[in-house]
Steps between C-alpha positions, in 0.01 A plus 500: 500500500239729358555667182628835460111597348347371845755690709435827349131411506582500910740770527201742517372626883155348571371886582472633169141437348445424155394760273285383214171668291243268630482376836682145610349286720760591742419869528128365508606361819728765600162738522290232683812457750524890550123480583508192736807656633351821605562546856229682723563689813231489786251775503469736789326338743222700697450429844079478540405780796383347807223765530267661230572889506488757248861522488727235604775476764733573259380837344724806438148708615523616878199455683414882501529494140252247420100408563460267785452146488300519844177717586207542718180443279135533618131580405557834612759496244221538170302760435156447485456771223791415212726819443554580106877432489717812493555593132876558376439748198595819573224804407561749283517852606135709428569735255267682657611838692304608787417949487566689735174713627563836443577739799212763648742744403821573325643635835413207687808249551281246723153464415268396835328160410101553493333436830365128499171412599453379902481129480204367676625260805173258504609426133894478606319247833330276241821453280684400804320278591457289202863471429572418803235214481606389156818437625453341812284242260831491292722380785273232597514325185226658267587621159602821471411612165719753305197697334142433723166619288204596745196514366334799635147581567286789638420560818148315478693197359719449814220591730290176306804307493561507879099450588476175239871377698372546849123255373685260371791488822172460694218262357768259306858367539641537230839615499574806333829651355544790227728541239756675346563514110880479547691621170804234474874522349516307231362554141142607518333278690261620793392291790239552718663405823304456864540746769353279809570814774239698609619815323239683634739636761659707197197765554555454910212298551443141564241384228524155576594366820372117472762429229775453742480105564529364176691136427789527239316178339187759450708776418639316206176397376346857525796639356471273226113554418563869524751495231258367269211715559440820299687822597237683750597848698673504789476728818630828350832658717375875417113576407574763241689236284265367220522167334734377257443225191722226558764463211488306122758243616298417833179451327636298231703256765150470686375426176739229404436292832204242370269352769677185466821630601349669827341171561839287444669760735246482764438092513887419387690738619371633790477267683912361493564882606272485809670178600856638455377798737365258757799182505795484693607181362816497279401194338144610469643876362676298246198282385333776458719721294507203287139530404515903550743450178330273331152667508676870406652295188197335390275847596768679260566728793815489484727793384478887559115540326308273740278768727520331842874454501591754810264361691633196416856574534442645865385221610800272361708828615389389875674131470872625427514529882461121539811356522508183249726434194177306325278752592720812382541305158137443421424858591787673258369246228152692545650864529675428216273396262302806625773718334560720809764796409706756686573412869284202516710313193797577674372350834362177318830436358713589805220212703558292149937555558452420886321154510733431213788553656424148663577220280271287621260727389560382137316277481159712610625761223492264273126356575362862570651581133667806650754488217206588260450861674814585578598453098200661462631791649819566335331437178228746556566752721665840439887461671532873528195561749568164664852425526555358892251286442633405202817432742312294703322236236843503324605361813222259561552371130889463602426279835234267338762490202727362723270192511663278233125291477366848401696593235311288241164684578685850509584431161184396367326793609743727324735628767746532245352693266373746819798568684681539141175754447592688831874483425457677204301795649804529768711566254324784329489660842775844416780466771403871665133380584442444837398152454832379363575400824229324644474270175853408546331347820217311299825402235651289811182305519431478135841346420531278744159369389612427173821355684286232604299469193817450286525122623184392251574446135184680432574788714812530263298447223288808598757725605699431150213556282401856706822625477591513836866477413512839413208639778789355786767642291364840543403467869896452535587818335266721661507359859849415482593658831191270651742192631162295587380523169762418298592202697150366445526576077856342564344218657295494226757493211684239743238220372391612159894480412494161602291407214563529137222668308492767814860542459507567170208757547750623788770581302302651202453789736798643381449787824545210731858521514523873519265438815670210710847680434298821637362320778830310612730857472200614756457247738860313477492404900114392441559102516134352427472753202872471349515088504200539291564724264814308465318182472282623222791646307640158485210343377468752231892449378450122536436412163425828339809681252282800465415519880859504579546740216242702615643555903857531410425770260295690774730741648723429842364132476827360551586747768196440700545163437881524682372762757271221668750224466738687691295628774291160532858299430669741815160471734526107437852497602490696841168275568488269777646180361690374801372382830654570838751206434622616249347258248330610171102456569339232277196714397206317387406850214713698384507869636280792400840652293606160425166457309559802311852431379400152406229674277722770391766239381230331267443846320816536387532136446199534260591830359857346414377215278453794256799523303571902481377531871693200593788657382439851644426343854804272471746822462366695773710476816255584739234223418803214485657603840116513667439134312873362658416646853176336481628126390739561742244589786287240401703220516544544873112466486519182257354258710151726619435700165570293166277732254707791577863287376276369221421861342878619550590162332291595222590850474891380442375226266390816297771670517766324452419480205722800463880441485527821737294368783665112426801719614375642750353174687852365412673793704281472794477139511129479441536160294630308808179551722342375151633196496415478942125547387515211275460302832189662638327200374257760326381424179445865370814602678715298348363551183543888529850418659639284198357781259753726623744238504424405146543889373845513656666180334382636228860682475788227539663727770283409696417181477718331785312684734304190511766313650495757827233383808451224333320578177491186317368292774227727577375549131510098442258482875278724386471328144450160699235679761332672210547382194220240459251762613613786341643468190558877437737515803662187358546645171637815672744280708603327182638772321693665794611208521607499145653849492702357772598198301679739166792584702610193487630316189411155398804354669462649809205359757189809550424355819680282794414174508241472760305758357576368115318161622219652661415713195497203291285319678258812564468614117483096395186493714333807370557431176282186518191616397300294663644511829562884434142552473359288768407788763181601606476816296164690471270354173522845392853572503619150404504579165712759566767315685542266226513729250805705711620234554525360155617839350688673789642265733567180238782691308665689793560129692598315204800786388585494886521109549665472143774768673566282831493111299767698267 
């Protein structure tokens, strides 16, 4: 017999924790349990698109309402001249006011316009003609020049002119072409450009007929030595024109050309261009483009001040037509790194998008250093003036990011940083400017770029230390109608979540929670977007008080919270769970609403561990009727979804800790498909089971519940199946088993016979401490199982087997 000291020492239930100052070694353990015992749902999985487009199958964009992912692209696509891209700033009214001429007379109402003087029709002939000339050139591929400066010379100049053209046609052969000084678009550079026609036909006459049969190889070469020579008069269009000075900025880029650049251009360059004009091998095309590159990089031709570069990018221009991946690739690298603008950047990124498009095309991006331009771009580049072909190498960045053996050079070239860069100046864009909508195309790309980057540590490392927490949190407030985009920033929120130190930065967004509750009251029937948002809410109320704090105090959490459990909890229940026989279907994943209740019940199951929420959610009606119709749905689903009965165990394991709710799973017989679980042979489940089962013996009303579907017996298996392994389930088993135990007094036996023996034998063993501890635990944890062991387990057995012997 014990003394009367020991039993009051045993009277108390094992669910009350100590309170003391300082910390005991028991709630030391207590917080490591609650850690190791943190139970994760699966994230959202995301199906990988069978084809690269610019939106995927599964966009809320219609195909009329968004760019195409397919396109006809050719040479005749470029413009040989580059157009200055169309500014967006808006000009300011002149303040200027035009005056009215004064009438002939006071009387007159209409004054007659002044007689104009008879235009002379050999002058209107002549103009005619040479538009009509300079556009035919135009059409066939000759560059069209927005501003054209003719030098213009006397009468006696053109006559000596056409004499000294028509000696040297005759007595040499020599091939002869003029030029135009040709006034570009872009800064203030001036090129003088070669005009190989014979122009002569702009006066009506033919001043040089033997210039006809000239090779392309030739014309090249004299095109090339007449840009270099010294500006010289050409055949004037109208003899009473006189002469004009060519300009500061064209002198001083003649001047800035040094003999040994002309040289390197003639003997280096030259020559790689003539041979592109002349092969019609791919291979061969490629080779060369290869050394075309390499001789513009070590020239320092490359870029928008390098003289020849039309001339140059005509000829690469020609090659688009050529049908060949390789090819196309090596020839964008080139245009590229030439800094083309306007149209021509767009149709370098759409052939860039294209041959990307084909994954096994990755690995030629990634030799041809593609990647390099294409960041280039978005990094330097005005998004305003350029913003479909910003679309477009958005895109191409997405596909090759879809390359998981990319990813590590994306990163070290500062794709981060860039697209966090362009992200930025999207969201400065005001929400009435006609771009809004067109960057929420570019957003799609952008975010599911970083989607992909997310999986490195050092991505994360990036995005946490640029802020990009907050950059995505904006995106979601101002393109919240956008369903693409905020799936992709879900997505993104999906895996930092996952992670500690980008949780925590998660939840110190305190606007976070006003978002996802704005975003699931917007999209509730939105299933890819709502599981995710749910997911990343119960990450964020896993082990944080003030994040739980933080979302129930938002307002209508709890209501939006109920809103989706019923209409996800009613759309699982009319889903298709039985075959044609009439036999539930063993489903190998759980169902689209399935997944979202499952995720839904772990909110509230995290939000509950806080004491005043705990107790709010346990006294509303609503939330305790949806978490009953849901145990009771699942268990017909028991054997082919276990996580979802795992997060309602938990959620009742919470709260009933509350004697209303102990009631209520009393009323509706809750406790007995407790005590059915305890044979799922499921570790966690059982655990979670005999938590519940531990909070309602708690009360001695309650207690012989036990003794209904075979209580005892189950709790004593699952100590024998578990118990060596687990010793926190053990301990958990031991004082249910012990609550049981004080409704009986000393005389009377706790247990029948069978199961008095079994116990004996059981706690006996696993009290040895030797034999208790004899299990292949991790080296890391072992420590830990001792110690529980020793301070946890060790008294609970010993008071129990002291109450059977007795």
């Amino acid at each position: 017999m014990q003394s009367s000291k020991n039993k009051k020492q045993y009277t108390e239930a094992f669910y009350k924790s100590p309170l003391a100052v300082q910390k005991t070694s028991a709630e030391i353990i207590n917080e490591a349990r609650n850690t190791l015992r943190t139970l994760r749902t699966q994230r959202p999985f995301t199906p990988r698109e069978q084809q690269r487009k610019l939106f995927g199958s599964a966009s809320s964009r219609t195909p009329e309402n968004r760019p195409p992912s397919a396109f006809s692209l050719n040479a005749s696509s470029f413009e040989s001249v580059e157009s200055r891209p169309v500014s967006c700033t808006r000009l300011s009214p002149l303040d200027h006011k035009p005056k009215l001429l004064p009438s002939a007379t006071s009387e007159e109402e209409h004054p007659v316009s002044p007689a104009k003087t008879p235009v002379d029709s050999e002058e209107i002939r002549k103009v005619s003609n040479a538009r009509a000339y300079l556009f035919k050139t135009a059409s066939c591929g000759k560059l069209l020049p927005d501003k054209v400066l003719l030098p213009i010379e006397s009468k006696r100049q053109c006559s000596e002119e056409q004499t000294a053209i028509g000696d040297i046609s005759k007595n040499n052969n020599e091939h002869f072409t003029e030029k135009l000084t040709v006034q570009l678009n872009f800064k203030d550079e001036y090129v003088a450009l070669p005009y190989k026609e014979n122009h002569s036909k702009i006066a009506g006459k033919d001043m040089c007929p033997k210039m006809t049969n000239i090779s392309p190889a030739s014309q090249l070469s004299n095109q090339s030595d007449l840009v270099n020579r010294e500006e010289s008069p050409s055949p004037c269009l109208d003899n009473t024109e006189s002469s004009k000075p060519l300009n500061k900025s064209e002198n001083s880029l003649e001047a800035n050309e040094t003999e040994e650049e002309e040289n390197y251009w003639n003997v280096k360059v030259l020559p790689i261009l003539q041979q592109l004009e002349m092969e019609d091998n791919v291979e061969n095309l490629c080779h060369s483009c290869t050394i075309l590159y390499q001789a513009l990089e070590e020239g320092n031709m490359l870029g928008k001040r390098f003289k020849r570069r039309s001339l140059c990018l005509k000829t690469l221009y020609k090659l688009v037509d050529v049908a060949s991946d390789p090819l196309g690739l090596k020839l964008a690298k080139i245009i590229l790194d030439l800094k083309v603008s306007g149209k021509n950047l767009l149709n370098v990124c759409k052939l860039v998008f294209k041959i990307s498009r084909n994954e096994k095309n990755d690995t030629l991006i990634q030799n041809d250093r593609i990647l390099d331009s294409l960041l280039e771009i978005l990094g330097t580049e005005d998004l305003g003036t350029n913003t479909e072909a910003f679309l477009y190498c958005m895109g191409a960045i997405k596909f090759i990011s879809g390359n998981a053996r990319l990813l590590n050079e994306m990163v070290s070239k500062g794709s981060v940083e860039i697209l966090l860069k362009l992200m930025k100046q999207i969201n400065e864009i005001d929400e009435n400017d006609a771009r809004f909508s067109s960057s929420g195309h570019i957003l799609v790309q952008l975010t599911a770029t970083l989607r992909n980057l997310v999986d490195l540590p050092q991505s994360r490392c990036k995005l946490l230390e640029c802020g990009a927490i907050p950059e995505l949190s904006l995106v979601l407030e101002r393109h919240m109608s956008d369903k693409d985009v905020c799936t992709n920033v879900a997505r993104i929120f999906s895996k930092l979540s996952s992670l500690n130190d980008c949780c925590a930065a998660l939840a110190d967004c305190s606007r976070c929670y006003i978002l996802f509750l704005a975003l699931l009251n917007k999209h509730p029937k939105k299933q890819d977007l709502v599981v995710r948002i749910i997911f990343i809410l119960g990450n964020l109320t896993a082990k944080n008080n003030q994040a739980r704090e933080e979302f129930f105090e938002v307002q209508g959490s709890t209501d939006t919270l109920i809103a989706l459990f019923q209409y996800h909890c009613d759309a699982d229940a009319n889903g298709k769970m039985w075959n044609d026989s009439g036999e539930l279907k063993k489903l190998k994943h759980p169902s689209e609403a399935e997944d979202v209740l499952i995720k839904l019940i772990r909110v509230i199951a995290n939000l509950s561990i806080h004491p005043r929420i705990g107790a709010s959610l346990a006294t509303n009606p609503q939330i305790v009727a949806l978490l009953i119709q849901v145990l009771v749905l699942l268990k017909l689903l028991m054997s082919s979804n276990m996580d979802g009965i795992l997060e309602a165990i938990r959620v009742f394991g919470n709260l009933s800790q509350c004697h209303e709710i102990c009631d209520f799973i009393m009323q509706r017989k809750v406790y007995k498909f407790m005590i059915a679980l305890l044979d799922a042979k499921h570790q966690e489940v059982c655990f979670s089971a005999c938590g519940v089962l531990l909070n309602l013996t708690v009360d001695k009303s309650r207690r012989s519940i036990l003794n209904e579907e075979g209580g005892i017996k189950k709790l004593i298996d699952c100590l024998r199946d578990f118990g060596p392994i687990d010793w926190q389930l053990a301990c958990l088993i031991c004082k249910t088993l012990w609550n049981y135990s004080e409704s009986f007094t000393s005389a009377q036996p706790c247990f029948e016979d069978h199961d008095s023996d079994t116990l004996l034998g059981l706690l006996t063993s696993f009290l040895d401490e030797e034999l208790a501890l004899d299990h292949n635990f991790d080296n890391d944890l072992r420590d830990y199982h001792k110690l529980y062991w020793e301070t946890e387990f060790k008294p609970v057995a010993q008071k129990l087997l002291l109450k059977i012997q007795n």
